[in-house]
N, C-alpha and C positions, 0 to 999 in steps of 0.2 A: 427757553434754554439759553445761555449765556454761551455767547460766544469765545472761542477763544482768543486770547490776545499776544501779537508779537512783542517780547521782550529780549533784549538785547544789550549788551556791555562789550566796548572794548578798551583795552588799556596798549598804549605803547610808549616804551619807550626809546630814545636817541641817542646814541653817545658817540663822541668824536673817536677816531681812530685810524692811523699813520695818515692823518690829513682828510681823511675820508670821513661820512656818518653812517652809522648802521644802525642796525636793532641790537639793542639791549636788553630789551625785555618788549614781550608780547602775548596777550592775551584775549581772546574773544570768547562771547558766548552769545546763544542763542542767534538771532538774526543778525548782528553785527559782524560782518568779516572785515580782512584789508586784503589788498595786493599792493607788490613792492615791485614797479616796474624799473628797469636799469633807467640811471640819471647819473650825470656827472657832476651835477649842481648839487644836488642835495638827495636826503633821506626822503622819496617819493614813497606817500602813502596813498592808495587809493581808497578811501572809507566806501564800504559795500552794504544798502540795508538789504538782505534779500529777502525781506518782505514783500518789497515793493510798494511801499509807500509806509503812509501813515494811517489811523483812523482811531476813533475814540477806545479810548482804555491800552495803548499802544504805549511802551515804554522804552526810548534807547537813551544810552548815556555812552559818551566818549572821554577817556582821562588821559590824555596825552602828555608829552616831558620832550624836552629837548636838553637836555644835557646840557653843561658848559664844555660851548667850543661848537657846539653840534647845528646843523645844519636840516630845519627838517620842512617836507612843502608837502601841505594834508590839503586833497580835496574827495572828491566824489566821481563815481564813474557815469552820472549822471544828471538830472535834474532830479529832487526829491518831490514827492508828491505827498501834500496833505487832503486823503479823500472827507467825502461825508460820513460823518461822524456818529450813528445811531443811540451813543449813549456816554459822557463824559468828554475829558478832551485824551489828547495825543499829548506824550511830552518828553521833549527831548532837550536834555542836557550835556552841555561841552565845557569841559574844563582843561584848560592849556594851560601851560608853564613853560618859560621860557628863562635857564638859566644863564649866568654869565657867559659873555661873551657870545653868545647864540642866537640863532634868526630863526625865526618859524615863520612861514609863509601858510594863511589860513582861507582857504580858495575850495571853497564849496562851491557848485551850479548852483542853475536857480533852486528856489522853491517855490514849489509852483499849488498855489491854494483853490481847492477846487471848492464850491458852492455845497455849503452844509459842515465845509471842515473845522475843526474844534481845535486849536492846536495852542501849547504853549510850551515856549523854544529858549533856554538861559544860556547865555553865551559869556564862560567865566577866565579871563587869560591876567595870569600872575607874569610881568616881567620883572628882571632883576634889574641892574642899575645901567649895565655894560650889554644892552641887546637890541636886537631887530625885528620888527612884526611888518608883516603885509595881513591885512585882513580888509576879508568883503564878505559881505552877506546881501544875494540877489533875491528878490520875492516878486514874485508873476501872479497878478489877479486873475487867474482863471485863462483858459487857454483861447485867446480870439480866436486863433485858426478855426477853431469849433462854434466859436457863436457865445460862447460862455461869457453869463455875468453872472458878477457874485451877488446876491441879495438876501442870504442869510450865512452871516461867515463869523468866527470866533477866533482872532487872534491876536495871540499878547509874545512877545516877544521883549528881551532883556539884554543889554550886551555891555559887561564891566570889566575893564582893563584899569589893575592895578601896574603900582610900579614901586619895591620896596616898602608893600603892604599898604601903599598909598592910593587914594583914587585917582584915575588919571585921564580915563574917560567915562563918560556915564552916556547911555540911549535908553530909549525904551517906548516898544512901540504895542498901542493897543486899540483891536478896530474889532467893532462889534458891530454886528447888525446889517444894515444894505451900503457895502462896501462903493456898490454903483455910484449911489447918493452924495456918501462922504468922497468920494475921492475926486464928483463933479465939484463940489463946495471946496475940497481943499485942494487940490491938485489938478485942476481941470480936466478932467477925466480921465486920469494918467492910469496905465493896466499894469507898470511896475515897478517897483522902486530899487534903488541901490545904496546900502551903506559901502565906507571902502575908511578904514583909516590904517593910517603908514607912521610908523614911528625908525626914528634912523637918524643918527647925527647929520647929515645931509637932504633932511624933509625940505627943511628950507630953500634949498637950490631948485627942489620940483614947480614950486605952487603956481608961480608964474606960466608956464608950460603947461599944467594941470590946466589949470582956468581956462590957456587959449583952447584943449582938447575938447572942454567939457559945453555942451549944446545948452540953448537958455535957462533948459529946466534945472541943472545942477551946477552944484556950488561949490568951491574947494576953502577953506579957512586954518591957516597957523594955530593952533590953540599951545603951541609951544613951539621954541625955535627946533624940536626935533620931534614934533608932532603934528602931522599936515591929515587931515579929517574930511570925506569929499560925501555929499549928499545928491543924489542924481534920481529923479524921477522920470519917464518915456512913457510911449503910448504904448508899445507892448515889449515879448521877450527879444525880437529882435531889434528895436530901436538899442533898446537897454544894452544887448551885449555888444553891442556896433560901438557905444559911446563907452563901454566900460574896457575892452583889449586895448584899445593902445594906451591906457593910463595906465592897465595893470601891464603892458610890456614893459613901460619906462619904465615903472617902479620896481617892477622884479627884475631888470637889468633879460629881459626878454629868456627868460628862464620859466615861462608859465607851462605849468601839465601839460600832457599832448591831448588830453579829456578836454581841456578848451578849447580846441582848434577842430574838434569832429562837429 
């Protein structure tokens, strides 16, 4: 008998207003909720799967908008979890837009891959010409506090930031099979990695500051004077978030969710 599967959609979106950002438009279904906690910075979304995790044949997507002028900071009210996986993969898709004049700030927890899980993750953010992104994407191999290694794991992950229908960044990460193995060969044993790229007329001013932050295993590179790119691998979830808060305080002008400080 076929199990049944968590599917899920939310849509929101951001508009400026007497200087403020609000909701505009909002919609969920199925397992996707949000919460809008009071912020004076910006339009705080908290994305909610209440599934509670992931697992094969599992489907959410996010469509999010930030209006021109609008101001919006989307993360999670925890770490996401991709369980084992009994039959296909997990997949979840995010598509951002970011209009003129607007900042989206894209601050997920970790996600945390547990041994057997199947997952594939597309992370799709349109800017316009006149905008600002903070974006990280944290991934934990399996939880050491527990003893956990991966040694049969399925993950493909994709992450593309246009800009004026141009490409402007490209990643894409895919590990199959005994994660232990590959990650002693590539990364000497490391349990978790971190993307982070920051786009801002003022990238440039960080990167020097970045570098000195960032511990041997990560790396921060210009790929444009208003595009700074940081790559960070650790040995587990808590090395990883120790070396990733004070980069993402600089960078968000110490305006990070209160979900990163629990």
């Amino acid at each position: 008998m076929r199990q049944p599967r968590a599917i899920g959609a939310l849509t929101l979106k951001a508009k400026a207003r007497g200087g403020r950002s609000a909701i505009g438009h909002l919609r969920s279904s199925g397992c996707m909720k949000a919460l809008f906690p009071r912020s004076q910075h910006a339009l705080e979304a908290i994305v909610i799967n209440t599934a509670g995790g992931l697992t094969g044949g599992d489907r959410v997507s996010l469509n999010a908008v930030a209006e021109t002028g609008a101001h919006v900071s989307l993360t999670t009210q925890a770490a996401e979890r991709a369980y084992r996986s009994a039959e296909g993969y997990a997949v979840a898709n995010s598509h951002l837009t970011v209009e003129a004049g607007a900042q989206l700030s894209w601050l997920p927890q970790e996600l945390i891959l547990f041994e057997g899980a199947a997952l594939r993750r597309n992370l799709r953010i349109e800017l316009a010409s006149d905008t600002q992104l903070l974006m990280v994407e944290p991934v934990v191999f399996g939880r050491a506090a527990m003893g956990e290694r991966l040694h049969h794991v399925s993950f493909h992950d994709r992450i593309e930031i246009s800009r004026n229908g141009a490409p402007l960044y490209r990643d894409a990460v895919q590990l199959d099979g005994d994660l232990v193995a590959q990650m002693a060969r590539l990364a000497r044993g490391a349990g978790a990695m971190a993307s982070l790229v920051f786009v801002a007329p003022d990238a440039e001013r960080h990167l020097n500051a970045v570098r000195a932050m960032l511990p041997e295993t990560g790396g921060a590179s210009l790929l444009q004077p208003d595009l700074l790119a940081i790559r960070l691998v650790a040995d587990d979830s808590f090395e990883l978030r120790c070396a990733l808060l004070p980069i993402l305080d600089r960078l968000s002008g110490d305006t990070l969710p209160t979900s990163w400080r629990l």
